[in-house]
PADRENRO-299844 format. One record per residue (C-alpha): residue number from 1; x, y, z. Coordinates in nm, 4 decimals. Each point is the difference from the previous one (the first is absolute). Example, Ala and Ser with C-alpha at 12.3 -4.5 7.8 and 13.67 -1.06 7.14 Angstrom:
residues 2
(1,(1.2300,-0.4500,0.7800))
(2,(0.1370,0.3440,-0.0660))
***
This chain:
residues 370
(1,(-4.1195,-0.1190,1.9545))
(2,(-0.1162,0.1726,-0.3056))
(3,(0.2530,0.3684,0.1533))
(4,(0.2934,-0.2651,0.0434))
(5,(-0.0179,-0.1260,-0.3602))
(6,(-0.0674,0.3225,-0.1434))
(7,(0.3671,0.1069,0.2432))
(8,(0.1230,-0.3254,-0.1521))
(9,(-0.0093,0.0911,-0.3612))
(10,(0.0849,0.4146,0.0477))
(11,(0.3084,-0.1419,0.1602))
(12,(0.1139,-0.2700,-0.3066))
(13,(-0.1023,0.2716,-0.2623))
(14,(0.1917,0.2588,0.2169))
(15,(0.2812,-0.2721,-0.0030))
(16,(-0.0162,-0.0537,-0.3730))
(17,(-0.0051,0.3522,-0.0917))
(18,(0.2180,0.1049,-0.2777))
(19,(0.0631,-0.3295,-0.0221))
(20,(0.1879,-0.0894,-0.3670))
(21,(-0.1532,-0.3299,-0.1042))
(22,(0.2332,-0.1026,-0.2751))
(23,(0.3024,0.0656,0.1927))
(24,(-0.0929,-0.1654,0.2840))
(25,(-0.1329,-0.3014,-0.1853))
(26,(0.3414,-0.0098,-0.1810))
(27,(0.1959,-0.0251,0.3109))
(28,(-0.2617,-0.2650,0.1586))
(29,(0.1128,-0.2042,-0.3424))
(30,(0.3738,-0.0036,0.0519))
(31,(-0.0941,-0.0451,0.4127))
(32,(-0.1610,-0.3220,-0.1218))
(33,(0.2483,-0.1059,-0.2310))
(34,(0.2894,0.0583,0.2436))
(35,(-0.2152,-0.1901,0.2883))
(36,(0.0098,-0.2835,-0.2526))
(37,(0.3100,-0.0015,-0.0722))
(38,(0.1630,0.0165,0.3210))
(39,(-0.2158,-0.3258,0.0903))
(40,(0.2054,-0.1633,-0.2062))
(41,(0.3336,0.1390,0.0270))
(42,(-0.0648,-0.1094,0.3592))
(43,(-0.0493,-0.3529,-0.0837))
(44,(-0.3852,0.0321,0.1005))
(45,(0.0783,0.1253,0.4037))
(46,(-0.2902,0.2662,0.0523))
(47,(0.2645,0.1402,0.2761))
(48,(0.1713,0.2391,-0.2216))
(49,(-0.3586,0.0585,-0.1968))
(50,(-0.1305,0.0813,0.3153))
(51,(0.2672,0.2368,0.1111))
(52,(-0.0235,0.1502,-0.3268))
(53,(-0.3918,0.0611,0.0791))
(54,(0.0951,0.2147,0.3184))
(55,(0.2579,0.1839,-0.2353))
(56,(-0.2880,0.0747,-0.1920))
(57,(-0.2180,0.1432,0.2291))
(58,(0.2212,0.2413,0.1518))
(59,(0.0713,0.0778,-0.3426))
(60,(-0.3659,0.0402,-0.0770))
(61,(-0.0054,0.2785,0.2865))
(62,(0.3132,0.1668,-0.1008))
(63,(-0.1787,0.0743,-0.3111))
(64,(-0.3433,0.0580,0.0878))
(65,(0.2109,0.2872,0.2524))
(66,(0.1576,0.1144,-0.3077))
(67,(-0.3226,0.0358,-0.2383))
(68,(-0.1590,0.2086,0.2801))
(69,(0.2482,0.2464,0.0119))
(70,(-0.0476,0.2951,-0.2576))
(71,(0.2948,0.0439,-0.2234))
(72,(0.0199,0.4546,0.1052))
(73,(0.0333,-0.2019,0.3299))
(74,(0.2865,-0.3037,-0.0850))
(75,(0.1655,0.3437,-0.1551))
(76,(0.0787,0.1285,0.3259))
(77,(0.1600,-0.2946,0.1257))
(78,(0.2565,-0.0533,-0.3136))
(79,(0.2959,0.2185,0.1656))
(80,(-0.0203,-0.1466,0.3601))
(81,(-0.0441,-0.3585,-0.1343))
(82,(0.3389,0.0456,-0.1953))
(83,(0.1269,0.1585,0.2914))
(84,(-0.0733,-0.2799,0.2108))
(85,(0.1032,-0.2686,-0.2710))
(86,(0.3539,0.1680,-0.0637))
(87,(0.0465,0.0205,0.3951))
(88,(-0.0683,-0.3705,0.0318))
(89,(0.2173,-0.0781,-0.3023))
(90,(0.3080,0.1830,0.1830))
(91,(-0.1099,-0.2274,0.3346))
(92,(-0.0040,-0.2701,-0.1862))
(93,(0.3584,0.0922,-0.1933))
(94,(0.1403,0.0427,0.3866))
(95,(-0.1809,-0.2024,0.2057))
(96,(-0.2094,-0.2745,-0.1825))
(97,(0.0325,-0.3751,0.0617))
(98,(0.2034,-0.2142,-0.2195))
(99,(-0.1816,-0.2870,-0.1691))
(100,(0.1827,-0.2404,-0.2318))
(101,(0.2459,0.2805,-0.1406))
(102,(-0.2278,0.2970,-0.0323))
(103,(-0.0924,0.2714,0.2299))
(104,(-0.3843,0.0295,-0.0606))
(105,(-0.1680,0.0150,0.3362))
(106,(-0.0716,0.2155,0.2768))
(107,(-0.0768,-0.0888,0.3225))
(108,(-0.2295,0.1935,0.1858))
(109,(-0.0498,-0.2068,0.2677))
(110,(-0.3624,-0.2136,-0.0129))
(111,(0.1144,-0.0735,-0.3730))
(112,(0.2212,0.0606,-0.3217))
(113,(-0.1010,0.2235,-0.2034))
(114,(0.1303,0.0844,-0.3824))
(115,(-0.0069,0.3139,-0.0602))
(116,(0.0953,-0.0126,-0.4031))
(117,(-0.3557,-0.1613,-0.0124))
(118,(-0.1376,0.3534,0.0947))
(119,(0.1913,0.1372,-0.2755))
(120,(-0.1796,-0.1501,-0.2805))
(121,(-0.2859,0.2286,0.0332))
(122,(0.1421,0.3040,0.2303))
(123,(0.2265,0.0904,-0.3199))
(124,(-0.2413,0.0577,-0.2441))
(125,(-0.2058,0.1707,0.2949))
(126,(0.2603,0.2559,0.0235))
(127,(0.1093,0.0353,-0.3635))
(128,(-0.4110,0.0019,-0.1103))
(129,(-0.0279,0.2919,0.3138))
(130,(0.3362,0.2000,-0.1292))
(131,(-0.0853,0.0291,-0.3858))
(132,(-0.3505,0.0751,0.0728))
(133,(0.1030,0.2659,0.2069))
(134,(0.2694,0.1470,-0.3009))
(135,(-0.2793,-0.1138,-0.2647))
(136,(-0.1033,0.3527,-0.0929))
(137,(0.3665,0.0374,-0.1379))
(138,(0.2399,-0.3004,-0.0430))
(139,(0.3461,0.0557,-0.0932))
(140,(0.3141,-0.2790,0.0183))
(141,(0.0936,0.1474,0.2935))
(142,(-0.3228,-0.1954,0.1559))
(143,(0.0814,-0.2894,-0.1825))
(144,(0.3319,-0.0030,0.1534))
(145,(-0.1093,0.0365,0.3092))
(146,(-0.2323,-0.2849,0.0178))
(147,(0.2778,-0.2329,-0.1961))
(148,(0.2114,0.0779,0.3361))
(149,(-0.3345,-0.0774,0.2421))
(150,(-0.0085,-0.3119,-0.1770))
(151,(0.3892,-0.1392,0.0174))
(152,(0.0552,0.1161,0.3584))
(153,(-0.2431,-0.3089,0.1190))
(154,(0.0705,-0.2075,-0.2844))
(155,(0.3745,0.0133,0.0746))
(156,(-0.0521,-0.0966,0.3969))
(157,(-0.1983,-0.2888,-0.1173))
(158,(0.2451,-0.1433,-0.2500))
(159,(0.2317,0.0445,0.2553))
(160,(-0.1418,-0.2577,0.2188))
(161,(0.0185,-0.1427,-0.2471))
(162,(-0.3353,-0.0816,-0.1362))
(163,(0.0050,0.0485,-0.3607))
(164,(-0.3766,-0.1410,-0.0355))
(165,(-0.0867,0.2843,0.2143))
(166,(0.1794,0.2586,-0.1699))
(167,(-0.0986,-0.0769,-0.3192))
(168,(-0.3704,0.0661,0.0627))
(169,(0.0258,0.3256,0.1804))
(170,(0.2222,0.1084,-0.2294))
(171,(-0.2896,-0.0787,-0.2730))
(172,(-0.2692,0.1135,0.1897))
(173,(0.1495,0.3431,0.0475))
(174,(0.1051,-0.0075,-0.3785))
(175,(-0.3414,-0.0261,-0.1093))
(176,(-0.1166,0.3034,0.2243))
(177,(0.3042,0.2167,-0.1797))
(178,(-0.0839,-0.2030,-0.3285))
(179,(-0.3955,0.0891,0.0131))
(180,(0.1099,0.4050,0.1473))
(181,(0.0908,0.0281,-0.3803))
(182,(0.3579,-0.0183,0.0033))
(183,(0.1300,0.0649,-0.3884))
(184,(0.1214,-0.3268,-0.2449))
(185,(0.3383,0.2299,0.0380))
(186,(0.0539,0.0304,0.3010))
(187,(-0.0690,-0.4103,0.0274))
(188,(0.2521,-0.0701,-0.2505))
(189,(0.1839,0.1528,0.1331))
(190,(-0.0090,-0.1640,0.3481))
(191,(-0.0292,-0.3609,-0.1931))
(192,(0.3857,0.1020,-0.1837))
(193,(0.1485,0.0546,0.3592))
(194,(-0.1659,-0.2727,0.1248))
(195,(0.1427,-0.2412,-0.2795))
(196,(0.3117,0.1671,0.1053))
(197,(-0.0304,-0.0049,0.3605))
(198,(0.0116,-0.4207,-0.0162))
(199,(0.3735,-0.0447,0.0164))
(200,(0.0366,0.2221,0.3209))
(201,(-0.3191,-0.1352,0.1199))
(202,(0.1033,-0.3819,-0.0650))
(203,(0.2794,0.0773,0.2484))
(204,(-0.1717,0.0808,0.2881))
(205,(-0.2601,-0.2884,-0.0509))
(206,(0.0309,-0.2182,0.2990))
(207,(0.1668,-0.3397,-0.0863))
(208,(-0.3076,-0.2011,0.0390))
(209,(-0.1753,0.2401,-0.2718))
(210,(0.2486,-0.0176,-0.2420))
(211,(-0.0209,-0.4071,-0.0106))
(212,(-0.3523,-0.0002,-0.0202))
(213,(0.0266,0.2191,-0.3037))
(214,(0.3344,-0.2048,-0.1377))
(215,(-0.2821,-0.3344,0.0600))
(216,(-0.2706,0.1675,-0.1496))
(217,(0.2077,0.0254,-0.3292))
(218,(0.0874,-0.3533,0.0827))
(219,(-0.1653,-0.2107,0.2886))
(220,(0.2160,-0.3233,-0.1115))
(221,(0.2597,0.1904,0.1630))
(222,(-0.0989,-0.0909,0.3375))
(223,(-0.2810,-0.2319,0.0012))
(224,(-0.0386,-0.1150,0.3185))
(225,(0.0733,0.3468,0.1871))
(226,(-0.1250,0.3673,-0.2177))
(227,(-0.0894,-0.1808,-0.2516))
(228,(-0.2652,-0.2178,0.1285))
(229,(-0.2529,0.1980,0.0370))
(230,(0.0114,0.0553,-0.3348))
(231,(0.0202,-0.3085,-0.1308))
(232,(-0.3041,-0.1271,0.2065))
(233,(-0.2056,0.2376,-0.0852))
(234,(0.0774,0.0362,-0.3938))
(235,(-0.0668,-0.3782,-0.0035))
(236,(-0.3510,0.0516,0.2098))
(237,(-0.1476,0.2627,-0.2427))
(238,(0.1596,-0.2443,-0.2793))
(239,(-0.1890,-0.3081,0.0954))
(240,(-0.3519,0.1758,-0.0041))
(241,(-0.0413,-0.0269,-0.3958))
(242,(-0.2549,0.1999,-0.1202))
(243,(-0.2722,-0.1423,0.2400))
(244,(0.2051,-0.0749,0.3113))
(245,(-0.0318,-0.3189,0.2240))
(246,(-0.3147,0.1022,0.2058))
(247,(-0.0582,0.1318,0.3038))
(248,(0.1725,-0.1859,0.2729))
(249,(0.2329,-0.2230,-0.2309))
(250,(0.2884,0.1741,-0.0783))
(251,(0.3377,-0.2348,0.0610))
(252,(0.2295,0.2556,0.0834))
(253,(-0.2379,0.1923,0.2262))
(254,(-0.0630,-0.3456,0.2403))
(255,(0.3760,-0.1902,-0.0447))
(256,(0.0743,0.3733,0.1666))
(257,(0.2476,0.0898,-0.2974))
(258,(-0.0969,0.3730,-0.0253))
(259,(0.1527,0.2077,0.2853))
(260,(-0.2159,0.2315,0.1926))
(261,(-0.2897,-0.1385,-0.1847))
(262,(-0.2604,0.1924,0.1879))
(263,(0.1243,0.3566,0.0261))
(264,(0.2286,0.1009,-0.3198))
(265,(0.0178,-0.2846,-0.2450))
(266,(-0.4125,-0.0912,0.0343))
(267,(0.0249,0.1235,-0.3282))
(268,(0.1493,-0.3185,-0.0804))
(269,(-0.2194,-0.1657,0.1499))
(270,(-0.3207,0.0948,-0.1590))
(271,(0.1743,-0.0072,-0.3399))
(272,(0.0818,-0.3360,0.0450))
(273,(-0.3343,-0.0923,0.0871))
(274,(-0.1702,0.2246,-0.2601))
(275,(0.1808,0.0496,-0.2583))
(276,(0.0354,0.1793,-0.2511))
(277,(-0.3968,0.1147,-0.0044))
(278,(0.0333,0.0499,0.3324))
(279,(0.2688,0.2567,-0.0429))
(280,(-0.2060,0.1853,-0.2327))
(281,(-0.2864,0.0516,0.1998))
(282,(0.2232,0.0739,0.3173))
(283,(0.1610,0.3078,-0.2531))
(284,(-0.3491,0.0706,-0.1268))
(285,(-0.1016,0.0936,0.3782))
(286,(0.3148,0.1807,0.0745))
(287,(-0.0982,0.2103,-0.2998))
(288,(-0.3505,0.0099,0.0685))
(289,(0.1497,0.1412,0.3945))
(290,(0.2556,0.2290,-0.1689))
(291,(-0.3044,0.1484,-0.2664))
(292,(-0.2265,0.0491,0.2785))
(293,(0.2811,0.1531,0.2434))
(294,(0.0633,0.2995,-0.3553))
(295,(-0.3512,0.0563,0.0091))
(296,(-0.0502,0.0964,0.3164))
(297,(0.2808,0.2121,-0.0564))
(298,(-0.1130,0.1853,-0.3043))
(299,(-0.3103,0.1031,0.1560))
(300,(0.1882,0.0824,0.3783))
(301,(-0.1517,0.3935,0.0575))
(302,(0.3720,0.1391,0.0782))
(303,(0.3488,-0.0361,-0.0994))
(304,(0.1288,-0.1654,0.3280))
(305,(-0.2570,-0.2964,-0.0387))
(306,(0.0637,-0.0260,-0.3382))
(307,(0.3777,-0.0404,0.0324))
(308,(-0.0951,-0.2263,0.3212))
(309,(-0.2085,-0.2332,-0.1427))
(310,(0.2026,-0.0245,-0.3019))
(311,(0.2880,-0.0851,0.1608))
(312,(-0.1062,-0.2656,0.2360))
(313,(-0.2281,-0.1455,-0.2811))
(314,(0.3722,-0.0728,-0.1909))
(315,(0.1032,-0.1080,0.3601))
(316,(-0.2274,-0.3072,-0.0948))
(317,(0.1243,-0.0318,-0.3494))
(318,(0.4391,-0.0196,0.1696))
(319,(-0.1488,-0.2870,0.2245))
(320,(-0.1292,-0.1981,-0.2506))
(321,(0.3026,0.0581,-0.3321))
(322,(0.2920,-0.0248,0.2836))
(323,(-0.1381,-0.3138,0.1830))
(324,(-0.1376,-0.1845,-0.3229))
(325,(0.3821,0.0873,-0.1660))
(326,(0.1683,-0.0920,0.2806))
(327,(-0.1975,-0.3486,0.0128))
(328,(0.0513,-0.0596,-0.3712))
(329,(0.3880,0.1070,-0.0302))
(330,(-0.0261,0.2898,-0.1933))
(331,(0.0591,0.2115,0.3340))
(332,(0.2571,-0.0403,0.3508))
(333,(-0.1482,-0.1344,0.2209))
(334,(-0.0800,0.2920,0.2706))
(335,(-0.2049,-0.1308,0.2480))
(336,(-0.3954,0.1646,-0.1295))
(337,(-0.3019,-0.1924,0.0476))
(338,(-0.2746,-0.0169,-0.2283))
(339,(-0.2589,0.2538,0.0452))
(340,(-0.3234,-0.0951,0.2099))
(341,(0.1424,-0.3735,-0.0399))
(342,(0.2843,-0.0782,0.1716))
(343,(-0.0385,-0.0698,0.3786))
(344,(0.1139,0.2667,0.2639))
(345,(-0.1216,0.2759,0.2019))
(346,(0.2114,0.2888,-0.0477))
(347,(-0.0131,0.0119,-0.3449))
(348,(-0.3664,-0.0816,-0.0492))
(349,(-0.1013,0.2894,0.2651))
(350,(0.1955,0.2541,-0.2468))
(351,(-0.1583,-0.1084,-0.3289))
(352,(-0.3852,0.0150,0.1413))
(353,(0.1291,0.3408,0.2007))
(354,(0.0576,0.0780,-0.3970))
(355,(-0.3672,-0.1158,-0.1038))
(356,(-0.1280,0.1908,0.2972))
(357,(0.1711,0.3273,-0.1274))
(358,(-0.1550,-0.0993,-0.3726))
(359,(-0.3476,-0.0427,0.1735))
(360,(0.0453,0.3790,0.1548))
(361,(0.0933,0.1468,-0.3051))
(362,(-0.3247,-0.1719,-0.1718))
(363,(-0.2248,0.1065,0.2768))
(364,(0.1267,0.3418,0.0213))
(365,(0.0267,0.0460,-0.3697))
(366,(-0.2794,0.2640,0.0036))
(367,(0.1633,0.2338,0.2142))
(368,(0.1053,0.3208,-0.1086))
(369,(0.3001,0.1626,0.1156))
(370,(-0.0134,0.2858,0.2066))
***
């Protein structure tokens, strides 16, 4: 009995390893917070908590997987994974299924897979892998070259179109190039063409993205189609106050006038049942996630997990600012949930595949490289 306990506990400390205690505790918070929430933007059913739960633990594995594997190791797998992700992005481009206007899927038979998912962390993968490999001498040749790895999948997924997509694996790989040490030049440079790219890129915006912009400016303009989203929401987060309604008494949450109130505007949700405090300490853990996330980095043993874990770490931080804008009217709406919150599988798989890679990166952090 005594030789089983004694296997018992080698096994949980072997388990808990390496093991980063703020940043896990962190994550547990916003877990919590999000379970509570989507209680009640699901009018008190335990179905959808309960599906969430078995989100969570495959989740849970994906990044207890991730935190085992040694970051020299997760380098070796950067160019096939954004091999593999660009292939599936072309499939999907010629063969994927059409659902409600946008070609997103893939079928591979037992399921539907979406490959721009994979994206989210096999770009910085591959850009982390390709300046570490130049980082002896980097010229802007280099930079270049990883501006182009980054647009070639950001293009096919805009082209699906999903511009909530896009837009963070388009950040994610910016912050890899950003934290490489590209020069202040070279980025004002790129922010004057990109201010100057908007007319040309306004007219290849799909029709549905231009009104949502057009109704962000001004929702009145369609109130009961783009614009209601909008409106709902704004007028959720408005009715908080500063100390919010309480848990489980928000108006708009349970008369069911917030659209998809349970995966991207739960936002709206909590803030009307919160309030304004609420919001505060929601930001203050985002921050507290985000601080954590840099730290990690700062102390990673080698370039490639430093410009990994930076990046996904700011991965976190594009959740959060596009999904609380979005739900507050200062952004389009684009279709991003909020970050350990919102319900869904896909999503929530990818963001604790990114606190797996953080834990590896920790527990690896006194490596030397060889």
């Amino acid at each position: 009995m005594d030789a089983a306990l004694l296997s018992l506990r080698r096994i949980v400390a072997r388990l808990g390893e390496g093991l980063d205690g703020p940043l896990l505790a962190i994550t547990a918070l916003l877990v919590g917070i999000g379970l509570a929430a989507l209680y009640s933007a699901s009018n008190e059913a335990l179905g959808r908590v309960n599906a969430q739960l078995v989100n969570l633990v495959v989740a849970l594995g994906a990044m207890w997987v991730m935190g085992q594997i040694a970051p020299q190791t997760l380098m070796r797998f950067a160019v096939p994974a954004y091999l593999v992700g660009l292939a599936l992005l072309v499939a999907v481009a010629l063969f994927g299924d059409i659902v409600n206007g946008a070609r997103r899927w893939l079928d591979v038979g037992v399921t539907r897979i979406q490959p721009s998912e994979a994206m989210k962390l096999a770009l910085p993968l591959m850009l982390a892998w390709y300046f570490h490999r130049n980082e002896s001498v980097l010229r802007l040749r280099d930079f270049v070259i990883a501006a182009v790895l980054l647009l070639v999948p950001v293009l096919l997924i805009a082209r699906q179109p999903d511009l909530g997509t896009a837009v963070l694996v388009g950040a994610v790989g910016f912050y890899a190039i950003f934290f490489a040490g590209i020069g202040w030049k070279v980025l004002t440079s790129l922010g004057i063409a990109g201010l100057a790219s908007l007319a040309p890129l306004w007219g290849m915006l799909h029709d549905y993205q231009r009104h949502r912009v057009l109704t962000l400016l001004d929702p009145s303009r369609d109130p009961l189609g783009a614009g209601y989203h909008t409106i709902q929401s704004t007028i959720a987060v408005g009715s908080g106050g500063i100390t919010g309604k309480g848990w489980l008494r928000g108006t708009q949450t349970h008369l069911d006038f917030i659209p998809e109130q349970h995966t991207d505007f739960i936002f709206a949700v909590y803030s009307e049942e919160f309030g304004l405090i609420g919001n505060l300490v929601l930001l203050g853990i985002y921050l507290a996630l985000i601080a954590r996330g840099l730290m990690i980095a700062a102390n990673a043993p080698t370039f490639f997990a430093r410009l990994l874990a930076a990046s996904v770490t700011l991965m976190f931080f594009t959740y959060a600012f596009v999904n609380m804008g979005m739900v507050s009217g200062i952004l389009p709406v684009v279709g991003v949930p909020l970050p350990f919150i919102s319900y869904g599988g896909t999503a929530l798989v990818t963001l604790f595949m990114g606190i797996g890679i953080l834990l590896s990166v920790h527990r690896h952090r006194k490596l030397v490289q060889t």
